[in-house]
VMD Tcl script that builds the backbone (N, CA, C; Angstrom):
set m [mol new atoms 543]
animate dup $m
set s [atomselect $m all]
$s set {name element resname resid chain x y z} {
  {N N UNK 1 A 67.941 112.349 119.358}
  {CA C UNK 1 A 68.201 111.061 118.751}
  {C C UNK 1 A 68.151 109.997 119.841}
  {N N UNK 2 A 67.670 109.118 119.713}
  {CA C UNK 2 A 67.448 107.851 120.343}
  {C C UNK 2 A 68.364 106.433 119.612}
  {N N UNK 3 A 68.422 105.435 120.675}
  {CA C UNK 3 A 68.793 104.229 119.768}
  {C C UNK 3 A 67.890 103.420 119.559}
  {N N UNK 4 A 67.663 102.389 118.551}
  {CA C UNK 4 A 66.349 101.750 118.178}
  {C C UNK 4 A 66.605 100.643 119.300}
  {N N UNK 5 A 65.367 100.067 119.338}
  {CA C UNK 5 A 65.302 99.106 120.619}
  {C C UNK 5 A 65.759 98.163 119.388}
  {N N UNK 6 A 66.110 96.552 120.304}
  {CA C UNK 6 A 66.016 95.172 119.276}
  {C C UNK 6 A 64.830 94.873 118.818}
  {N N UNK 7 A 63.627 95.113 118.783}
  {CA C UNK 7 A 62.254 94.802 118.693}
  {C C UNK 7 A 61.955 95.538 117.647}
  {N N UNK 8 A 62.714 97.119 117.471}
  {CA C UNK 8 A 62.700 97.668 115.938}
  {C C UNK 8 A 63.331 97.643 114.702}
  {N N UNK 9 A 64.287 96.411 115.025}
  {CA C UNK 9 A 65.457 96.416 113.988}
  {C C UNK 9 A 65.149 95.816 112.767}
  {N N UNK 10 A 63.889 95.062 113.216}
  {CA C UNK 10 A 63.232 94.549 112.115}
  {C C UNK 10 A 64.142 93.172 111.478}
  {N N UNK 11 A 65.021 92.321 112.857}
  {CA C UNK 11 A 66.083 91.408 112.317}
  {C C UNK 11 A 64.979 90.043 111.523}
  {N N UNK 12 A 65.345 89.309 110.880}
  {CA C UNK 12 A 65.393 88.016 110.372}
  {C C UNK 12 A 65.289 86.911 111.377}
  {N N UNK 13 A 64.452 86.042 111.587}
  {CA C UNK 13 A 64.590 84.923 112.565}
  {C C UNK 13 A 65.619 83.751 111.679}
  {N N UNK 14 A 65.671 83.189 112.074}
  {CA C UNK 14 A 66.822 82.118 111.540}
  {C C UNK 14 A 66.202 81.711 110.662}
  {N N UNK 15 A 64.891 81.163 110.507}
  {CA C UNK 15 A 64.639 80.725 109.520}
  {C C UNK 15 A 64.006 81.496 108.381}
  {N N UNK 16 A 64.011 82.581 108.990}
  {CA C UNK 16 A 63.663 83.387 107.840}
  {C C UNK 16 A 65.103 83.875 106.989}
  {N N UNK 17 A 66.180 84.042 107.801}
  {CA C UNK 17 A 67.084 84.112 107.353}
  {C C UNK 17 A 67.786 82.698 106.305}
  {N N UNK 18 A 67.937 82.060 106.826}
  {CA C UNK 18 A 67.712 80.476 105.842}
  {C C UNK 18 A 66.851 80.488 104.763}
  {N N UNK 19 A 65.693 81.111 104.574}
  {CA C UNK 19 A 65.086 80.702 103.278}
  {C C UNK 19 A 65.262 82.609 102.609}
  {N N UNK 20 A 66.069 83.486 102.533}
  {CA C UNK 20 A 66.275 84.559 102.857}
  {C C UNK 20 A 67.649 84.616 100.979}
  {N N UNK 21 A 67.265 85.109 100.313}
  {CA C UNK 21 A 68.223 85.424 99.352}
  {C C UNK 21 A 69.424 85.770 99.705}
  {N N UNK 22 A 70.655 85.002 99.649}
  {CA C UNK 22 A 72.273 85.442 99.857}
  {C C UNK 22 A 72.696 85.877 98.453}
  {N N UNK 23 A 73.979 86.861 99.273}
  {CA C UNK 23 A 74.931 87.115 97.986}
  {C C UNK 23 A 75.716 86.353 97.760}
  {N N UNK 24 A 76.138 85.998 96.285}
  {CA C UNK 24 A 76.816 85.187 95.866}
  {C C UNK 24 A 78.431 84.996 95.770}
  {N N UNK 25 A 78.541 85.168 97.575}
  {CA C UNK 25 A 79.836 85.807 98.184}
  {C C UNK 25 A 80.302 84.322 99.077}
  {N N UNK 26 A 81.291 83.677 98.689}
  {CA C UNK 26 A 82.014 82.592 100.073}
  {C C UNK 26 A 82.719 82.946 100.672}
  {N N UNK 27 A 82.852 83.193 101.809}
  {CA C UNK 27 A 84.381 82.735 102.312}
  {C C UNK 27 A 85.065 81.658 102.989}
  {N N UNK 28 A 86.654 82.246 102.368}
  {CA C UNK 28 A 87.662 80.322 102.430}
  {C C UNK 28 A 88.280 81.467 104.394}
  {N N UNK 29 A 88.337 80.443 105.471}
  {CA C UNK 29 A 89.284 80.377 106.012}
  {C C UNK 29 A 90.153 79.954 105.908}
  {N N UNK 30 A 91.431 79.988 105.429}
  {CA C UNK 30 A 92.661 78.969 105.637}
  {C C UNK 30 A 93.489 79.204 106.650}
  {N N UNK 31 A 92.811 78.058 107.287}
  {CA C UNK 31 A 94.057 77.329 108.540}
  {C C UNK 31 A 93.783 78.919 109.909}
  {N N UNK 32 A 93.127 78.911 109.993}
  {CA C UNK 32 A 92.610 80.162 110.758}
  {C C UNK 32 A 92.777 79.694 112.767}
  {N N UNK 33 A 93.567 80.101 113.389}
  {CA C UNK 33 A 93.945 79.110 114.748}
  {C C UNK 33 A 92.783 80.045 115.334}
  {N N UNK 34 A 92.734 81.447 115.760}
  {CA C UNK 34 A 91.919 82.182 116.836}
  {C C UNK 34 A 90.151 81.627 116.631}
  {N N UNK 35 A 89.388 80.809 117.006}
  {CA C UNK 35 A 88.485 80.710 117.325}
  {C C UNK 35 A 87.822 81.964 117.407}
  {N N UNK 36 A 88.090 82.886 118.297}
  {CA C UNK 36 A 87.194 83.820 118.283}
  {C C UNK 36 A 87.176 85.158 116.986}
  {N N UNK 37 A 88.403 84.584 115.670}
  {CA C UNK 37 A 88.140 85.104 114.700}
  {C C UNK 37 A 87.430 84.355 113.927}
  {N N UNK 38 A 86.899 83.020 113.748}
  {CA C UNK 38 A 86.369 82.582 113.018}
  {C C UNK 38 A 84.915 82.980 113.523}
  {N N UNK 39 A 84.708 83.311 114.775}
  {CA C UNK 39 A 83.027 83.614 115.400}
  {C C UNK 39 A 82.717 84.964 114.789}
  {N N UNK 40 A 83.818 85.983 114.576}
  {CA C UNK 40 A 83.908 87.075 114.252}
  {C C UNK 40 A 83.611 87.108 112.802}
  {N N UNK 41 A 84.106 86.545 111.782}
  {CA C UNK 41 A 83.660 86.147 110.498}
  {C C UNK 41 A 82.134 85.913 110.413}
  {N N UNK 42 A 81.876 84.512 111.419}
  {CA C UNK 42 A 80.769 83.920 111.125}
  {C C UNK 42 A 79.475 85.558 111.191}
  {N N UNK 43 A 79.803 86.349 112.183}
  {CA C UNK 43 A 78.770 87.574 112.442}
  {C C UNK 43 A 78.816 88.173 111.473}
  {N N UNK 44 A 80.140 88.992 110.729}
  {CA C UNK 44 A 80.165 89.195 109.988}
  {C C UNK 44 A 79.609 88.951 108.706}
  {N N UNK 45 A 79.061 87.785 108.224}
  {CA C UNK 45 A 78.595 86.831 107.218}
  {C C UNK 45 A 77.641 86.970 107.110}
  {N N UNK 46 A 76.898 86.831 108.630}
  {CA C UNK 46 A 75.230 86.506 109.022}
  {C C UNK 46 A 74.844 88.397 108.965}
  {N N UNK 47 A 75.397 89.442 108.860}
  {CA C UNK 47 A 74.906 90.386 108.903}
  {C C UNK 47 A 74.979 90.860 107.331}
  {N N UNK 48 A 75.777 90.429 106.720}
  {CA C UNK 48 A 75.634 91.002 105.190}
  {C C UNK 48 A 75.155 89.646 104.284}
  {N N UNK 49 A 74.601 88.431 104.834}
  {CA C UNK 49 A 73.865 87.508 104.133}
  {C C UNK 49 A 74.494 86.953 103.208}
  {N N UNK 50 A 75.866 86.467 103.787}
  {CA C UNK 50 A 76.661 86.156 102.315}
  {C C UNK 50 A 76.279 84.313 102.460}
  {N N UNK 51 A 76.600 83.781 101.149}
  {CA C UNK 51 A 76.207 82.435 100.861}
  {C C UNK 51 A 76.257 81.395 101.890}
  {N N UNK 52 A 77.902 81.745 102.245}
  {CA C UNK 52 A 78.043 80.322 103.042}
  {C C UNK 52 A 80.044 80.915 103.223}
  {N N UNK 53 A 80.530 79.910 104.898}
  {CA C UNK 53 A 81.716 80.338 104.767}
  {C C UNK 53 A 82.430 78.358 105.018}
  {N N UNK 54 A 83.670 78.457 104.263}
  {CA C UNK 54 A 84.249 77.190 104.191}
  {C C UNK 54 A 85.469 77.646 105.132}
  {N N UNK 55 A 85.596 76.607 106.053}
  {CA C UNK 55 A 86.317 76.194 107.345}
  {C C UNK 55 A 87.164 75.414 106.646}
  {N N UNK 56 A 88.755 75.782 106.447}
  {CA C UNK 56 A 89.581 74.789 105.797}
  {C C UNK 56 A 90.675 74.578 107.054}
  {N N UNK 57 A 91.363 73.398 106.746}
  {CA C UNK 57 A 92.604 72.958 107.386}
  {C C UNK 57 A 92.372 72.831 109.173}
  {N N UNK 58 A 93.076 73.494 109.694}
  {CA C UNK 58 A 92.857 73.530 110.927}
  {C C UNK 58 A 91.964 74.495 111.449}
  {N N UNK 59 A 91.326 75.030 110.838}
  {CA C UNK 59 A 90.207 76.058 111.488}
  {C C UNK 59 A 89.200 75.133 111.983}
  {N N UNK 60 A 88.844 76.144 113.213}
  {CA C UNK 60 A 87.809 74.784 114.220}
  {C C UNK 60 A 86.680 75.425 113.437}
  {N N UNK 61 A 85.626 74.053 113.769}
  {CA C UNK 61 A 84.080 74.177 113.284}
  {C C UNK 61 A 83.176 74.127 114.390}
  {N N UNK 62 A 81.730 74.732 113.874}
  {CA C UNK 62 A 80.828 74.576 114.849}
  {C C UNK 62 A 80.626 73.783 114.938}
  {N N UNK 63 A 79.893 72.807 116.279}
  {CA C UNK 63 A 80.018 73.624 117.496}
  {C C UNK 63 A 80.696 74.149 118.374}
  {N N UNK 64 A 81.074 74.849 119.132}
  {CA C UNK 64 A 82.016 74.955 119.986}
  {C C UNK 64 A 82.059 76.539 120.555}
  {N N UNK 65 A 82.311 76.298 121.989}
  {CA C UNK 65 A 82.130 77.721 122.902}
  {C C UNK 65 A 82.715 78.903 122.220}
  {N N UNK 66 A 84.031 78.598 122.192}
  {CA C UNK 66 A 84.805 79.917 121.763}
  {C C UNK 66 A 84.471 80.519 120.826}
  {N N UNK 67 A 84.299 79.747 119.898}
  {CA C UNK 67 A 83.370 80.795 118.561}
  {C C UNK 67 A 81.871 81.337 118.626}
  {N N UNK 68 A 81.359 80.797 119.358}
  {CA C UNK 68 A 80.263 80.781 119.559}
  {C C UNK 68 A 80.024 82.234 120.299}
  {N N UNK 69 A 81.225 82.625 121.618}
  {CA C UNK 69 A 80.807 83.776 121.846}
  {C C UNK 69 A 81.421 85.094 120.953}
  {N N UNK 70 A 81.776 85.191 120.042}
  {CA C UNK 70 A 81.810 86.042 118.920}
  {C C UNK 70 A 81.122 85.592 117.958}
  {N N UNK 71 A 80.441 84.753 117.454}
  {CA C UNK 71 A 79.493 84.440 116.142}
  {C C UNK 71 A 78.169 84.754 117.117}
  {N N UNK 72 A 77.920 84.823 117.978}
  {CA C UNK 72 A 76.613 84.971 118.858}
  {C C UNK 72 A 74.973 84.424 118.002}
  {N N UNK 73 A 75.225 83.211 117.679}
  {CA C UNK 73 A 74.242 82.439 116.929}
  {C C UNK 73 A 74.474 82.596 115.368}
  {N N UNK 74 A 75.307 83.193 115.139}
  {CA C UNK 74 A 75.178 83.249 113.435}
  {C C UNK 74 A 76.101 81.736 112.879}
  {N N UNK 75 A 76.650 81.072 113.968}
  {CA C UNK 75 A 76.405 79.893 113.057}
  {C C UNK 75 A 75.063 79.135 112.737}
  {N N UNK 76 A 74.208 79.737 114.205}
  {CA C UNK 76 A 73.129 78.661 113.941}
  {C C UNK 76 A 72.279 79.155 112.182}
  {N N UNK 77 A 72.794 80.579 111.552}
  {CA C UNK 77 A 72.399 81.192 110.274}
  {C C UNK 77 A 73.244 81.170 109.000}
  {N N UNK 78 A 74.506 80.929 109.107}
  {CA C UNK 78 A 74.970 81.290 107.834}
  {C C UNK 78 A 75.995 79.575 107.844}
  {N N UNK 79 A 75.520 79.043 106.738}
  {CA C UNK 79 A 75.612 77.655 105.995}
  {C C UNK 79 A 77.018 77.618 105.976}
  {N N UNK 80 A 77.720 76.342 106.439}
  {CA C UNK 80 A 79.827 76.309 106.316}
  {C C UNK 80 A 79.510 74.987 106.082}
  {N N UNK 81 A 80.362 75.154 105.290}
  {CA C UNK 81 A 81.034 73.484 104.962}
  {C C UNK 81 A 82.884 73.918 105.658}
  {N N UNK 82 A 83.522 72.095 105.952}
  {CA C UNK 82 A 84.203 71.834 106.046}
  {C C UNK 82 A 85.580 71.410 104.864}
  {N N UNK 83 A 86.633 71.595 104.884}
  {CA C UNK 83 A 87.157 70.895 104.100}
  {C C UNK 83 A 88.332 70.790 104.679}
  {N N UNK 84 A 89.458 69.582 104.541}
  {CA C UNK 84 A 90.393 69.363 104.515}
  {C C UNK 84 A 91.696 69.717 104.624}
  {N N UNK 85 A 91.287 70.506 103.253}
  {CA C UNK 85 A 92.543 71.342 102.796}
  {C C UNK 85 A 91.865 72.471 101.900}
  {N N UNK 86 A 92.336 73.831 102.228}
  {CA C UNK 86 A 91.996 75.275 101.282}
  {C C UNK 86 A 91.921 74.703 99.596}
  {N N UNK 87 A 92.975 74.431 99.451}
  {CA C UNK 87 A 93.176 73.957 97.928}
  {C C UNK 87 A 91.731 72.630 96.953}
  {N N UNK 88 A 91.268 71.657 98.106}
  {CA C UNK 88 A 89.885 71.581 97.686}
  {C C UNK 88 A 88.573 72.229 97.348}
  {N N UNK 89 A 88.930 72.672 98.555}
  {CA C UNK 89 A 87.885 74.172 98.712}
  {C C UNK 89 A 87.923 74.453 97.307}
  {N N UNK 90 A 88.995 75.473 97.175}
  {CA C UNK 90 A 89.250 76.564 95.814}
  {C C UNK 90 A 88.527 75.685 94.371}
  {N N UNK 91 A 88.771 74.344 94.583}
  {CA C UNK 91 A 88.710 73.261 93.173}
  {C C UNK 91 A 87.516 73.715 92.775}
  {N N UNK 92 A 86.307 73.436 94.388}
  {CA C UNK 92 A 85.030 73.066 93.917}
  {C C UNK 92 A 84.290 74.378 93.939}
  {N N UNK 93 A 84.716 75.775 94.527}
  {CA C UNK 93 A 84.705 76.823 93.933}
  {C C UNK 93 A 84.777 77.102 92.384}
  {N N UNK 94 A 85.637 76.926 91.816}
  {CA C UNK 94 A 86.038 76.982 90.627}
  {C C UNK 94 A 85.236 76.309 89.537}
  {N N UNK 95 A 85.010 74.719 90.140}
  {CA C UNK 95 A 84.094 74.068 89.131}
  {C C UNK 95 A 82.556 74.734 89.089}
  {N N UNK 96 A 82.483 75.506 90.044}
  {CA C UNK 96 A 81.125 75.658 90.487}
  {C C UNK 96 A 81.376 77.965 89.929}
  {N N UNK 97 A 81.985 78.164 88.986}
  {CA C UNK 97 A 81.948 79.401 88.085}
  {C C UNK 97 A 82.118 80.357 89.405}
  {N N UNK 98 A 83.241 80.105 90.503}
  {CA C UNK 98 A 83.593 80.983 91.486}
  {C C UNK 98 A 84.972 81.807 91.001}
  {N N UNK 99 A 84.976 83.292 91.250}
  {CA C UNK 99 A 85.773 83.846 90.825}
  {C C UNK 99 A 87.081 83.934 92.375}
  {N N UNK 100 A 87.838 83.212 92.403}
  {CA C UNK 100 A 88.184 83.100 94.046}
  {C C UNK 100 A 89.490 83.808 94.288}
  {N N UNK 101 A 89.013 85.182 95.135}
  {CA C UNK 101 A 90.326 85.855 95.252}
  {C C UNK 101 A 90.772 85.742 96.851}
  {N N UNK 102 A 92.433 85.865 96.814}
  {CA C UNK 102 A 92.721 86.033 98.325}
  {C C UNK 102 A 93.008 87.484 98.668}
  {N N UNK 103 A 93.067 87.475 99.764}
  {CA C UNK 103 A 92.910 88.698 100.815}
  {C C UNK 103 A 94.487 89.003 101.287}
  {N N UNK 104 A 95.245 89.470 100.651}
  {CA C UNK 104 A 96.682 89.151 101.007}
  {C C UNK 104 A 97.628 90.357 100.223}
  {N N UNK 105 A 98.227 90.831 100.760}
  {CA C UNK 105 A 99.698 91.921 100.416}
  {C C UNK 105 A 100.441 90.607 99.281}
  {N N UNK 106 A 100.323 90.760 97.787}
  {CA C UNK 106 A 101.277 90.212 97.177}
  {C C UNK 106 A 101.078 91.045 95.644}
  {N N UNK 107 A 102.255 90.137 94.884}
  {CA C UNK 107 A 102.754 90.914 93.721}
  {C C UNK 107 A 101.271 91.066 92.879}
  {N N UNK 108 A 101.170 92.236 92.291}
  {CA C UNK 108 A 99.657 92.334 91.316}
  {C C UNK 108 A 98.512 92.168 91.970}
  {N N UNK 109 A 98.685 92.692 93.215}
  {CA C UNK 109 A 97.007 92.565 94.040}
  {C C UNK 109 A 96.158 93.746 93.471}
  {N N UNK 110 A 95.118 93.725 93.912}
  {CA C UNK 110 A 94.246 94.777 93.403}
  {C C UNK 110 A 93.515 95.648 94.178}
  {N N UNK 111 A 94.295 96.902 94.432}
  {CA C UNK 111 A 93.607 97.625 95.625}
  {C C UNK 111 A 92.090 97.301 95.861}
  {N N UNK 112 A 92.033 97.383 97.623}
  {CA C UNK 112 A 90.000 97.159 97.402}
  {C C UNK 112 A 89.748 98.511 96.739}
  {N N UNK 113 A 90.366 99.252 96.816}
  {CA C UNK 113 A 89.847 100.731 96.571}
  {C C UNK 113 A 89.426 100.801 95.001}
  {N N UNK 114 A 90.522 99.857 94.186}
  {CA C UNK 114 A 89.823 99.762 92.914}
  {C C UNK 114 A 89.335 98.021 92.324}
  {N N UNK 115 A 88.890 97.610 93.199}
  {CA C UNK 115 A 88.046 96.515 92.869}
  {C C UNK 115 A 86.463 96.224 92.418}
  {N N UNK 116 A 86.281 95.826 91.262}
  {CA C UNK 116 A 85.442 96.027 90.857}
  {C C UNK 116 A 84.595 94.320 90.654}
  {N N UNK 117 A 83.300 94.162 90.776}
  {CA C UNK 117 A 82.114 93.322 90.853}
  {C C UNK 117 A 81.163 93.450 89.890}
  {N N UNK 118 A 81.555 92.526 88.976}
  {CA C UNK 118 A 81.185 92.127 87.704}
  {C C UNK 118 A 79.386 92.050 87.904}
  {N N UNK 119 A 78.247 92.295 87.171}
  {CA C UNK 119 A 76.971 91.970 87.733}
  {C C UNK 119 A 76.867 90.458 87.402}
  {N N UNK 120 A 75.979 89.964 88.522}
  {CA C UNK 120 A 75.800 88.457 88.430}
  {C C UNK 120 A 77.392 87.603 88.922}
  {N N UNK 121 A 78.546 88.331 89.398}
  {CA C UNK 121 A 79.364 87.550 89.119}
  {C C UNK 121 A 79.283 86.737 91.160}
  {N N UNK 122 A 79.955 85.423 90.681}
  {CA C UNK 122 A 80.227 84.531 91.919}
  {C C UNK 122 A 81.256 85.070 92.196}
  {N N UNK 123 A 81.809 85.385 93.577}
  {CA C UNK 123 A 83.111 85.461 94.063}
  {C C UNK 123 A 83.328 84.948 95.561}
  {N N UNK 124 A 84.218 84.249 95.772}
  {CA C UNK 124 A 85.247 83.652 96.680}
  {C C UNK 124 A 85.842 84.708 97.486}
  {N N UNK 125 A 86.317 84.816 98.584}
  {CA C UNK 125 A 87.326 85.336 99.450}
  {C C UNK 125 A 88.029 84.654 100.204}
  {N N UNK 126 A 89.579 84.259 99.964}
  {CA C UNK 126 A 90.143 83.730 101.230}
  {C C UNK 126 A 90.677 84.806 102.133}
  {N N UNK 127 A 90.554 84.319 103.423}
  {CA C UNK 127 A 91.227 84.663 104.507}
  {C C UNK 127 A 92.591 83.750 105.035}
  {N N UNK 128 A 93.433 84.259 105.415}
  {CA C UNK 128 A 94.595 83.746 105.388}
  {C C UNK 128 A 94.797 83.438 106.976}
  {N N UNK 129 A 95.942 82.502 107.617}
  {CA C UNK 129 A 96.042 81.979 108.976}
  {C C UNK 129 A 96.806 83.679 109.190}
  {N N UNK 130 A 96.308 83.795 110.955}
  {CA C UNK 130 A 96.793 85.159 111.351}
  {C C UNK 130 A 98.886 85.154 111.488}
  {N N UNK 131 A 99.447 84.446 111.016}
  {CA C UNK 131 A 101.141 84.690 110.981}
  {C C UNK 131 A 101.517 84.495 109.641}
  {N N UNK 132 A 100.690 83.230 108.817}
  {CA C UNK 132 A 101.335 83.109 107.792}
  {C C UNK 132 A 100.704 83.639 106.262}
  {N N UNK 133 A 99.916 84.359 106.569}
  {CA C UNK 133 A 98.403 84.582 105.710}
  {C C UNK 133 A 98.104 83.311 105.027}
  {N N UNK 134 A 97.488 83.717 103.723}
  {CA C UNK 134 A 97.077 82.999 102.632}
  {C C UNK 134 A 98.595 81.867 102.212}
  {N N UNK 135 A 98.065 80.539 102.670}
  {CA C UNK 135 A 99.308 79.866 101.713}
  {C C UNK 135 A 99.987 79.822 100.352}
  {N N UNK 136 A 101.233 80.041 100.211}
  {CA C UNK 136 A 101.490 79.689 99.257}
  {C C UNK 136 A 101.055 79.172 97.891}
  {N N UNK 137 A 100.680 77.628 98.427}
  {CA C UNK 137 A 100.221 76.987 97.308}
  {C C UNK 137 A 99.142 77.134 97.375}
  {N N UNK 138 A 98.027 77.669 97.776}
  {CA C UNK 138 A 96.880 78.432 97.489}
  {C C UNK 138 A 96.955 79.828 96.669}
  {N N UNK 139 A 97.918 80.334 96.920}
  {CA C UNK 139 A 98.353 81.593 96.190}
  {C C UNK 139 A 98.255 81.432 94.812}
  {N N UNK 140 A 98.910 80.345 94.192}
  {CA C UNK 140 A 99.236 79.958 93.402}
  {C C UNK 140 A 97.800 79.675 92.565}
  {N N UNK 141 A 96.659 79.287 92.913}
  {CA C UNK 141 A 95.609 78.623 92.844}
  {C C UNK 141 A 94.130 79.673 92.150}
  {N N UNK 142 A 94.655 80.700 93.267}
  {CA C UNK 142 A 93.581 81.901 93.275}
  {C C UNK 142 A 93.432 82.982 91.707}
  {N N UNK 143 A 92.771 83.159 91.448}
  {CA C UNK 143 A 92.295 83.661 90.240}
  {C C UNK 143 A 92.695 85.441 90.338}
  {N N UNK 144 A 93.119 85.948 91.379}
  {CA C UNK 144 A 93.422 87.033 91.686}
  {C C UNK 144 A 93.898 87.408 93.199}
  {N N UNK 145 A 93.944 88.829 93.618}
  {CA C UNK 145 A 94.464 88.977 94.971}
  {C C UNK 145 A 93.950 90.452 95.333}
  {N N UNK 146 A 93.541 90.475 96.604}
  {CA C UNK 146 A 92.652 91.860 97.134}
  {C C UNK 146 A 93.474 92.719 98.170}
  {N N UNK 147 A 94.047 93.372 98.069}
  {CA C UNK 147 A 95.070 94.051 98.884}
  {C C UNK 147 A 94.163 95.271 99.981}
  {N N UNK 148 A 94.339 95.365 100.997}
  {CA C UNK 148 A 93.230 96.872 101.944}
  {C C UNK 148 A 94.623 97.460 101.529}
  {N N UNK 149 A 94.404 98.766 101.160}
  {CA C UNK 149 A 95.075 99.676 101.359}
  {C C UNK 149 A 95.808 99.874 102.853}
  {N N UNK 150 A 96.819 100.363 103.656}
  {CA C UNK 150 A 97.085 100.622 104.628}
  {C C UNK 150 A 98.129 101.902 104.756}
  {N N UNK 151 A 98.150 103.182 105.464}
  {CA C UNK 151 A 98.862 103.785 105.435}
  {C C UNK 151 A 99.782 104.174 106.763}
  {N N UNK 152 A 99.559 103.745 107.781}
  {CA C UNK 152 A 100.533 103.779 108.955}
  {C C UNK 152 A 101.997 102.911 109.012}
  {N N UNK 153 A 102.229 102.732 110.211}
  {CA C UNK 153 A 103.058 102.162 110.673}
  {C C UNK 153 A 103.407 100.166 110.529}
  {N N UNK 154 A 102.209 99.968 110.407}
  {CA C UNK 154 A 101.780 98.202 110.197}
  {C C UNK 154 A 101.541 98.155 109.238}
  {N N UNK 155 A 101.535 97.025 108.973}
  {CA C UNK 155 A 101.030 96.560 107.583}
  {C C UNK 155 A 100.510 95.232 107.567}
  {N N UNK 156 A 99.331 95.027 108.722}
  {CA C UNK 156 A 98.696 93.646 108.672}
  {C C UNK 156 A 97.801 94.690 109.465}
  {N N UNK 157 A 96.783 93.671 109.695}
  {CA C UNK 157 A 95.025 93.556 110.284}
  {C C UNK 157 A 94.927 92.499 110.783}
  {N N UNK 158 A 94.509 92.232 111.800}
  {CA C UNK 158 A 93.606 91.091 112.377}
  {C C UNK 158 A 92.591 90.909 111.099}
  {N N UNK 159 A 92.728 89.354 110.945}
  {CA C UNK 159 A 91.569 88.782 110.482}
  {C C UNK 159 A 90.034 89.191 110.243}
  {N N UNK 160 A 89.908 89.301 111.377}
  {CA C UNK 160 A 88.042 89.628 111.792}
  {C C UNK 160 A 88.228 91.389 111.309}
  {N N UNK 161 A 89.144 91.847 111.673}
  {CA C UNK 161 A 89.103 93.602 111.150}
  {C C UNK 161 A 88.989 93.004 109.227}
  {N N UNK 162 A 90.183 92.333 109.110}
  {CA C UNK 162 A 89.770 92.463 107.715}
  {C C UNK 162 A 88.530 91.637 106.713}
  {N N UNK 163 A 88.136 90.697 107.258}
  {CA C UNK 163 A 86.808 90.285 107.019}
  {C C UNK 163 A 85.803 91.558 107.030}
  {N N UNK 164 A 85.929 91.997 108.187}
  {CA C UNK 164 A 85.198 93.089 108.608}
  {C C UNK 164 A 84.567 94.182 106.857}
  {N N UNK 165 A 85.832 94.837 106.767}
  {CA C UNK 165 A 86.523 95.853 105.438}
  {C C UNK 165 A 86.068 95.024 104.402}
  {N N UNK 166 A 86.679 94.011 103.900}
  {CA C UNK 166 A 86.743 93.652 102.531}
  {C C UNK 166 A 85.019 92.792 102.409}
  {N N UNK 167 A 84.352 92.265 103.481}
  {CA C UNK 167 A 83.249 91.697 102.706}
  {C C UNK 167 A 82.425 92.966 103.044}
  {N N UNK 168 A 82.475 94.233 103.738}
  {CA C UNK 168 A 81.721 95.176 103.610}
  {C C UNK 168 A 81.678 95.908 102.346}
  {N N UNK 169 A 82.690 96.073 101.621}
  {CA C UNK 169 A 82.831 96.887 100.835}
  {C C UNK 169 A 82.148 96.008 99.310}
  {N N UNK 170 A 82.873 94.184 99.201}
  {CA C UNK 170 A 82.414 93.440 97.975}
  {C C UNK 170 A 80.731 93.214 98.461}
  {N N UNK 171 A 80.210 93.162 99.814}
  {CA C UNK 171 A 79.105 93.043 99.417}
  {C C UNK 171 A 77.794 94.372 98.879}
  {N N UNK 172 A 78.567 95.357 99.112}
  {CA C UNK 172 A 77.901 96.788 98.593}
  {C C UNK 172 A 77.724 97.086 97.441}
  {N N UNK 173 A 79.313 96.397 97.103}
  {CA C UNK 173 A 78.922 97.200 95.431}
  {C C UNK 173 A 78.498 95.655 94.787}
  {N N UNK 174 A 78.323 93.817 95.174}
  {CA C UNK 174 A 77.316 93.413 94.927}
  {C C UNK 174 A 76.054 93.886 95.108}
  {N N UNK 175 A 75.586 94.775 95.699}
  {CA C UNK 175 A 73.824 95.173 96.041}
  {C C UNK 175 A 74.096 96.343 95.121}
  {N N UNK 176 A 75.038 97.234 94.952}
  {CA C UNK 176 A 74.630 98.045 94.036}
  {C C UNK 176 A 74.236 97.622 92.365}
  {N N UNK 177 A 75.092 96.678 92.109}
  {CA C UNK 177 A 75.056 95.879 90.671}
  {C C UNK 177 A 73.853 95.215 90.536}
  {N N UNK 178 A 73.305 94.884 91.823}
  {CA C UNK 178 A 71.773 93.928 91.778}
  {C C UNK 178 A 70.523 95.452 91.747}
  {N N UNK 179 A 70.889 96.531 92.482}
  {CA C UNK 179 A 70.336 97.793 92.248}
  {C C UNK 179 A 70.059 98.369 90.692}
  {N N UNK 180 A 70.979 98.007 89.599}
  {CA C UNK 180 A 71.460 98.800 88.499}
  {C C UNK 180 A 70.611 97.686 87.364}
  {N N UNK 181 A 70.054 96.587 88.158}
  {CA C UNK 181 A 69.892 95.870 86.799}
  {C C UNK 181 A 68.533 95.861 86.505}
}
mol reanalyze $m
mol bondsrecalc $m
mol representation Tube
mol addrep $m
């Protein structure tokens, strides 16, 4: 066994990636402080081709070093808007037939293990700030809630681990539902 060179990976140039079919997957940062988890997202994003990710509250935006060396050009690929406040975000999600769940340990979440992806359906993901997760009054807002299973000693994830998990898993069984039709 060998490893493939970069020349065989057969990647996407940016602009091919830009005019390149996404899944109909967002993600909300809210209030996200580590820079180098939001670069970590952004890779994350740019490797499973999801729509676009929204930078809310105090989460920094591109440009800027620190993210930059964990997004390693995938901002210059995957489309973010800015907003204000999470809770705008969610509005124009919503007006726009987004099903917007958060990523968060609370009452009636829905294991990823049994989460299921409607065909054709839009869905949202927030990510929550790394101490306080998902706010409150965003809580309040969200159309549902996505729990990772965990069985040790902790019971949190870094951010970028859970970006990592949860858009791997919603964007699979989106490609399987686009497979089935």
């Amino acid at each position: 066994m060998r490893k493939l060179k970069n020349e065989e990976l057969n990647r996407l140039t940016v602009d091919d990636f830009k005019e390149a079919e996404k899944l109909p997957l967002i993600i909300l940062l809210d209030n996200i402080r580590s820079q180098h988890n939001i670069g970590s997202v952004f890779r994350t994003s740019d490797a499973f081709r999801i729509e676009a990710i929204y930078l809310c509250g105090i989460t920094a935006t591109p440009p800027n070093r620190e993210i930059h060396k964990t997004a390693l050009g995938a901002t210059d690929t995957v489309k973010w808007v800015y907003f204000e406040n999470t809770l705008s975000a969610v509005e124009k999600l919503k007006q726009e037939n987004y099903t917007v769940y958060a990523v968060e340990q609370a009452e009636q979440s829905i294991s990823l293990n049994d989460f299921d992806v409607m065909n054709e359906q839009k869905i949202a993901l927030i990510f929550g700030n790394e101490v306080d997760g998902v706010s409150e009054e965003v809580m309040h807002s969200v159309d549902g809630c996505i729990e990772i299973p965990q069985f040790g000693t902790k019971h949190s994830l870094n951010i970028s681990v859970s970006a990592g998990i949860v858009i791997w898993e919603v964007a699979n069984r989106m490609m399987e539902g686009k497979e089935g039709n």
